[in-house]
C-alpha positions in Angstrom: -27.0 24.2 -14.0 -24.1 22.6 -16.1 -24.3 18.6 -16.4 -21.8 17.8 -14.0 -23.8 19.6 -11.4 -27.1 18.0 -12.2 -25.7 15.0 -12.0 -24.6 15.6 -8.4 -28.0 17.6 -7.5 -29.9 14.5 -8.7 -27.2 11.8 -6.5 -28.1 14.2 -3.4 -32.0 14.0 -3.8 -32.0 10.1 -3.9 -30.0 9.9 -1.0 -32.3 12.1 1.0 -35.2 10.3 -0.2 -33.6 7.3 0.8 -33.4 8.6 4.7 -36.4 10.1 4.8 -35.5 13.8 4.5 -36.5 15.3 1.4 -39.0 18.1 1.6 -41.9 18.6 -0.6 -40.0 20.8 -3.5 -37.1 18.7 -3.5 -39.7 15.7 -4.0 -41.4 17.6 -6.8 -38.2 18.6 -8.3 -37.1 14.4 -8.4 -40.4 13.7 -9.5 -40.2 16.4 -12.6 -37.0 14.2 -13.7 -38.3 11.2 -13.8 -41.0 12.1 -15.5 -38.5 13.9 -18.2 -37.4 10.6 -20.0 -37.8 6.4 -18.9 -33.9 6.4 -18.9 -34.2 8.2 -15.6 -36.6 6.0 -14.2 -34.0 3.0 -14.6 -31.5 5.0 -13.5 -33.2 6.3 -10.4 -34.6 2.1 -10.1 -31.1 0.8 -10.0 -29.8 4.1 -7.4 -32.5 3.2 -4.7 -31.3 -0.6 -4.7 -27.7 0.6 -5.1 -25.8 -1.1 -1.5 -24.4 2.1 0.0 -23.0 0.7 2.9 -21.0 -1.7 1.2 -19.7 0.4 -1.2 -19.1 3.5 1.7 -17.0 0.5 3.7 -14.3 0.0 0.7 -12.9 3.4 1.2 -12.4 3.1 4.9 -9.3 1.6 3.8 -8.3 4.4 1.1 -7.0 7.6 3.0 -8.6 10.5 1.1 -9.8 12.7 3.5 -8.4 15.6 1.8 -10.0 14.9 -1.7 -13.1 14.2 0.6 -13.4 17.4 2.4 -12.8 19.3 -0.6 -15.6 17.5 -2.4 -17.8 18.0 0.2 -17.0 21.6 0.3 -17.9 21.9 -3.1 -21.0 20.0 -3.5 -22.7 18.1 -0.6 -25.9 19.9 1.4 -25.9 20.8 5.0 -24.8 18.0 7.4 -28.0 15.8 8.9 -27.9 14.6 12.4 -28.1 11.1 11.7 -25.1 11.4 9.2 -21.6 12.0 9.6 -19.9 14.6 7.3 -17.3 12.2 5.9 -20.6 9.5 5.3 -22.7 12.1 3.6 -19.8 13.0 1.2 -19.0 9.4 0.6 -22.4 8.3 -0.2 -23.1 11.2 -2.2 -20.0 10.8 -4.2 -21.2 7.0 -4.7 -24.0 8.1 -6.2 -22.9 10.9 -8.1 -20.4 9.1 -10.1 -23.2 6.0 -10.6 -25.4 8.7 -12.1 -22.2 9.7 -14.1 -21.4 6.4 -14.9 -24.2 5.3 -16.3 -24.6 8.8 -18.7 -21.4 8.7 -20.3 -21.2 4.7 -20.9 -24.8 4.5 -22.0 -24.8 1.0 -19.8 -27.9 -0.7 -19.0 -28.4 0.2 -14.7 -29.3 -3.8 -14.8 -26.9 -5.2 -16.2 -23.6 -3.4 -15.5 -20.3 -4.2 -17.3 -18.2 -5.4 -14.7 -14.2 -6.8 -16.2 -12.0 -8.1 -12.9 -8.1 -6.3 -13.6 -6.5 -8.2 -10.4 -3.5 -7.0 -9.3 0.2 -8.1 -9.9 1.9 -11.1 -7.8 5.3 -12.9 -7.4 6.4 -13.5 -11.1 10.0 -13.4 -12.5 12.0 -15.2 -15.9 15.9 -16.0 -14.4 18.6 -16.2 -17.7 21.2 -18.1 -16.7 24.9 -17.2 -18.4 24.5 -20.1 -20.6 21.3 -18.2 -22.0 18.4 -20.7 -20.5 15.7 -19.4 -18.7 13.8 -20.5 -15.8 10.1 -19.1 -15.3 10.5 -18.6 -11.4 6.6 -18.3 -11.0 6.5 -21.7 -11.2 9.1 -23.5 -9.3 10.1 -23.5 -5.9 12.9 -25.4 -5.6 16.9 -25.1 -5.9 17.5 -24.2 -9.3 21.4 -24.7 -9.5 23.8 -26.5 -6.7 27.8 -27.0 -7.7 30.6 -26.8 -5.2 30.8 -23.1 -5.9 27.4 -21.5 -5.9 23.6 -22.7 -5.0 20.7 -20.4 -6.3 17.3 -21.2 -4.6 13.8 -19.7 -5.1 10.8 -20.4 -3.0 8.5 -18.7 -6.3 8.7 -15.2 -4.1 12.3 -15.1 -4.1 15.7 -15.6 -5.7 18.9 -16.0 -3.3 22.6 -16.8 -3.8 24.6 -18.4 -1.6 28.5 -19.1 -2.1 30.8 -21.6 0.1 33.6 -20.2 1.6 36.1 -21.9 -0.5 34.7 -19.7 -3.0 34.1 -16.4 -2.0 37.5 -15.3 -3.1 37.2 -17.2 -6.4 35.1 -14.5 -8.8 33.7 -15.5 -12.2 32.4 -13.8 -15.1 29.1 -15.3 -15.1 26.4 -13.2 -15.1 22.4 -13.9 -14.8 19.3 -11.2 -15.8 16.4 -11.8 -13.6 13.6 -10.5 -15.6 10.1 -9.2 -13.8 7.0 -8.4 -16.4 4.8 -6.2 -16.1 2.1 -7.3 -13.0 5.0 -8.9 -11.0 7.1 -8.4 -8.3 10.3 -10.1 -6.7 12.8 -10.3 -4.3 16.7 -11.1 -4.9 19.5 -11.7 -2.7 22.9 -11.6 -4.2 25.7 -13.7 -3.5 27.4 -10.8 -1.2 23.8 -10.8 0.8 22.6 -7.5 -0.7 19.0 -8.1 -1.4 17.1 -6.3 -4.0 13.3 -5.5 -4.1 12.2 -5.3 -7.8 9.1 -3.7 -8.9 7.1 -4.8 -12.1 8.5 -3.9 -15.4 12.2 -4.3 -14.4 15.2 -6.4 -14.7 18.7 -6.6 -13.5 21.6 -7.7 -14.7 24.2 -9.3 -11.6 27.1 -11.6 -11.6 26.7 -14.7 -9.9 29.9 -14.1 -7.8 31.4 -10.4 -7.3 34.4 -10.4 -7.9 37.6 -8.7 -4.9 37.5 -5.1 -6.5 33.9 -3.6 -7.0 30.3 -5.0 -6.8 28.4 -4.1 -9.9 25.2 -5.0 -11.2 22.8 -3.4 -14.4 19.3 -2.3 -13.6 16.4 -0.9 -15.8 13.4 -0.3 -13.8 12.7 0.1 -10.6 14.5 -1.2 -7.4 15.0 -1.0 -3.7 18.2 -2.2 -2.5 19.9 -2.9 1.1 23.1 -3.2 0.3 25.7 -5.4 2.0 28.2 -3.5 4.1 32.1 -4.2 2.4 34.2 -1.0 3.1 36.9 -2.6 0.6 34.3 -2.9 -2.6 31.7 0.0 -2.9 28.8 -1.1 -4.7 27.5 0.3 -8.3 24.2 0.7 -9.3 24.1 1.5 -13.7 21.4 2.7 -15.0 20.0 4.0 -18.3 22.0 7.1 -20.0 25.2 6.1 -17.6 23.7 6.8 -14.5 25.8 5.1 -11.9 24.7 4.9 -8.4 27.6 4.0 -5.5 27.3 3.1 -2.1 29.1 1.0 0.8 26.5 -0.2 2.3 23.3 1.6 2.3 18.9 1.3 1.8 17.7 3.3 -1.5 15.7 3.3 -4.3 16.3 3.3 -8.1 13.9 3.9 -10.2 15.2 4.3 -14.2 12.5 2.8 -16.5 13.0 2.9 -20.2 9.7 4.8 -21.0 10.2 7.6 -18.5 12.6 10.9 -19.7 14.5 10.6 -15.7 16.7 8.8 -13.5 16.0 8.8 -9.5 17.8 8.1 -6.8 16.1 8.2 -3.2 18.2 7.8 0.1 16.6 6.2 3.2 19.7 5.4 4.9 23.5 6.2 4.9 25.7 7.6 2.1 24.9 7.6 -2.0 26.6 8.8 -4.7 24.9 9.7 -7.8 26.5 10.2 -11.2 26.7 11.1 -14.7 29.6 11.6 -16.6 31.8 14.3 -14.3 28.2 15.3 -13.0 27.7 14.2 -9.5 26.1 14.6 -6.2 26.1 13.1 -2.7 22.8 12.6 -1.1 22.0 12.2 2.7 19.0 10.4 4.1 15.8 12.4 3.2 17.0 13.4 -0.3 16.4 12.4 -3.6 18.8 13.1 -6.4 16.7 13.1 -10.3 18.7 13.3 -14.0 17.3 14.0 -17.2 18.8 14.2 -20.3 21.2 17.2 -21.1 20.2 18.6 -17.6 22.8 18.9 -14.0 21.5 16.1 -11.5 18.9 17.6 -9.2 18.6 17.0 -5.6 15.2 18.1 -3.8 14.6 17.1 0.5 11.6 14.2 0.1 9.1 12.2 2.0 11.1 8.7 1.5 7.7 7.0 1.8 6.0 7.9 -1.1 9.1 6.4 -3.1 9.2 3.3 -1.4 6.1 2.0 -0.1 5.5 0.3 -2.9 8.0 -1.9 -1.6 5.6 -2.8 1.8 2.4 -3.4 -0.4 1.3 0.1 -0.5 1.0 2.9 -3.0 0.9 6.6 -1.7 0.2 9.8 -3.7 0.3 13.4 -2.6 -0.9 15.6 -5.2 0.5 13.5 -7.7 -1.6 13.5 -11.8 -3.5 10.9 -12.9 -0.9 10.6 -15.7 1.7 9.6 -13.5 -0.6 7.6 -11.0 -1.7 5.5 -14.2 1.3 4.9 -15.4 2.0 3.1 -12.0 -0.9 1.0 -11.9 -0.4 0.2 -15.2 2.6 -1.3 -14.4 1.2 -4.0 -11.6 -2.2 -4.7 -12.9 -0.3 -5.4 -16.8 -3.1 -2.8 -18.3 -2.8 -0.3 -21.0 -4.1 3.3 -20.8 -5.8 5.1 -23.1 -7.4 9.1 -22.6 -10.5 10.0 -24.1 -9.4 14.0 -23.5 -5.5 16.0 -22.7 -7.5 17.4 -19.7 -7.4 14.3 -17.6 -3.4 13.4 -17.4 -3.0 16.7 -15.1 -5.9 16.0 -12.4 -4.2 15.2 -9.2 -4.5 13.0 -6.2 -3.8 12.4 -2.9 -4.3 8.9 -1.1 -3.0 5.8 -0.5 -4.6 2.1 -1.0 -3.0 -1.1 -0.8 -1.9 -2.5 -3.7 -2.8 -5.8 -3.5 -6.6 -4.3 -4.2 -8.5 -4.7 -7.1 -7.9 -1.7 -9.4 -11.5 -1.1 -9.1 -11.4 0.4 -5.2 -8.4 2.6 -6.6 -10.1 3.9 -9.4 -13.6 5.3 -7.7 -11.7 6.4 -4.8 -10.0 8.4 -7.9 -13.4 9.4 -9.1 -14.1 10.5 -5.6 -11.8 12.6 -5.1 -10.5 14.4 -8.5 -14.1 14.2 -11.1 -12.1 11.8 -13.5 -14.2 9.2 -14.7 -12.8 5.1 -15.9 -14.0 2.5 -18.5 -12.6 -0.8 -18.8 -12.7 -2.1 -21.7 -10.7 -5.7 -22.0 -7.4 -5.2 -20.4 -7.2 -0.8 -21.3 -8.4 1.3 -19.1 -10.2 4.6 -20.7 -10.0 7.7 -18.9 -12.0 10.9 -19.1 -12.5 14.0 -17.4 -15.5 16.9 -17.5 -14.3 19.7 -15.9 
């Protein structure tokens, strides 16, 4: 039996000896490993006072029935009477990847390591034209009021207002609101477009459009509703000239300066996507994607795995750990290292919300794909037996 499936043989003995079902060879088979080394004793001390119910509870909230049912499939015994089939596989999983835990960190089962990574909140820096900045996390009050323009936060959001005297009076000031990695915030432009920006991002906006053309500079990711003005579309630019136009519209841009492609994902009304003489038209449902020295691609899409993160959520469907990661990595400001190749292409399905701590994430992930997490500090190590 390979290691991986001891380790799972061994989770399923304790939890039958824990309900008072394990028959007499499965008792003398438990009892040969303990006997095999006083690690195991410790390790089979700190399972049988391990809180399942607690533990089982925390992924009531994660969706991964899918990665469940396959696990079970794969390892867990026949179903007992006084146990539902999506317990059993839960509790075994719990103890299967404590066993696993504590074999490949070598931790003491009494005195775990345990490091808190909390997730991201409402943080954003706001450079004004004159080049000051303004750590918005920390005020919530108006930050600028003249006769032409006030600019107010509440240390959630950033909005623009303009009096009528002066909506026909442009300038060519512009302000970057800046959002670092673990943040989030939410701008409203002077034309009442409002913009949902994800961690890592920034944007780039005048403070008053101007009569001809709303444009605005984004590298990141962002969700914008834009403002309905049949007589100035508005421009989205991104990295490597992408420019995104609409009229008035909901979509999502995501363009970070670390990833090899530009998307564009429509929710509602009419985009257009280009590149150079490149460009495509997208309809509700579709997502258009560029990368480098490529034609723009369009593909029909589930909107909701592009955008949820905008209502507090993050959903997966069969998406690598790689890509998860470099997500999460993104909110909870970690870094991300791989102790083996083999773990970036393990995929996932599920959805949690993601305003968790990483850590109900992460063992859902264990769970469900056989990837295994260390933190260490702020980095996250990840490793996979296969």
């Amino acid at each position: 039996m390979n290691p991986i499936m001891k380790k799972q043989h061994i989770a399923s003995l304790i939890l039958k000896e824990r309900i008072e079902e394990l028959s007499n060879a499965e008792k003398e088979e438990l009892t040969f490993w303990l006997q095999e080394s006083p690690r195991n004793k410790k390790i089979y001390a700190y399972l049988r006072k391990k809180d399942l119910s607690t533990d089982v509870s925390r992924y009531q909230s994660i969706r991964i029935a899918e990665g469940l049912e396959k696990y079970h499939r794969r390892y867990a015994q026949k179903q007992k009477r006084i146990y539902t089939r999506w317990y059993w596989a839960v509790a075994v999983a719990i103890l299967f990847f404590s066993v696993s835990a504590l074999f490949f960190y070598q931790e003491e089962p009494t005195a775990p390591v345990s490091v808190a990574i909390t997730p991201g909140s409402s943080k954003a820096m706001l450079v004004l034209n004159n080049g000051n900045i303004i750590d918005l996390s920390k005020r919530k009050t108006e930050v600028i009021t003249n006769q032409k323009l006030s600019i107010k936060t509440d240390g959630t959001q950033l909005s623009y207002s303009v009096t009528e005297d002066s909506k026909d009076e442009p300038t060519d000031e512009y302000n970057e609101l800046i959002i670092p990695k673990g943040g989030e915030f939410t701008l409203t432009l002077s034309d009442g477009t409002k913009v949902w920006l994800n961690s890592q991002s920034k944007i780039k906006y005048p403070v008053i459009f101007n009569n001809i053309t709303r444009e605005v500079y984004l590298e990141g990711e962002a969700y914008f509703e834009v403002a309905k003005d049949a007589h100035r579309p508005f421009h989205v630019n991104v990295k490597n000239n992408v420019c995104v136009e609409v009229l008035g519209t909901s979509f999502n841009v995501r363009g970070y300066s670390d990833e090899n492609s530009v998307e564009t994902v429509l929710e509602e009304g009419v985009v257009r996507m280009s590149q150079g003489k490149d460009t495509v038209v997208l309809k509700p449902g579709h997502k258009a994607t560029y990368r480098p020295n490529e034609p723009i691609q369009t593909t029909t899409v589930n909107t909701e795995l592009y955008t949820a993160w905008r209502h507090g959520q993050y959903i997966f469907m069969d998406e690598s750990v790689e890509n998860i990661l470099k997500q999460l990595s993104r909110w909870y400001d970690i870094e991300v290292f791989y102790s083996n190749e083999a773990a970036k292409s393990v995929t996932f399905s599920g959805d949690v919300t993601k305003y968790d701590d990483i850590d109900t994430l992460l063992k859902a992930m264990e769970i469900a794909g056989g990837v295994h997490f260390k933190i260490s500090g702020r980095t996250l190590i990840v490793s996979y037996n296969n």
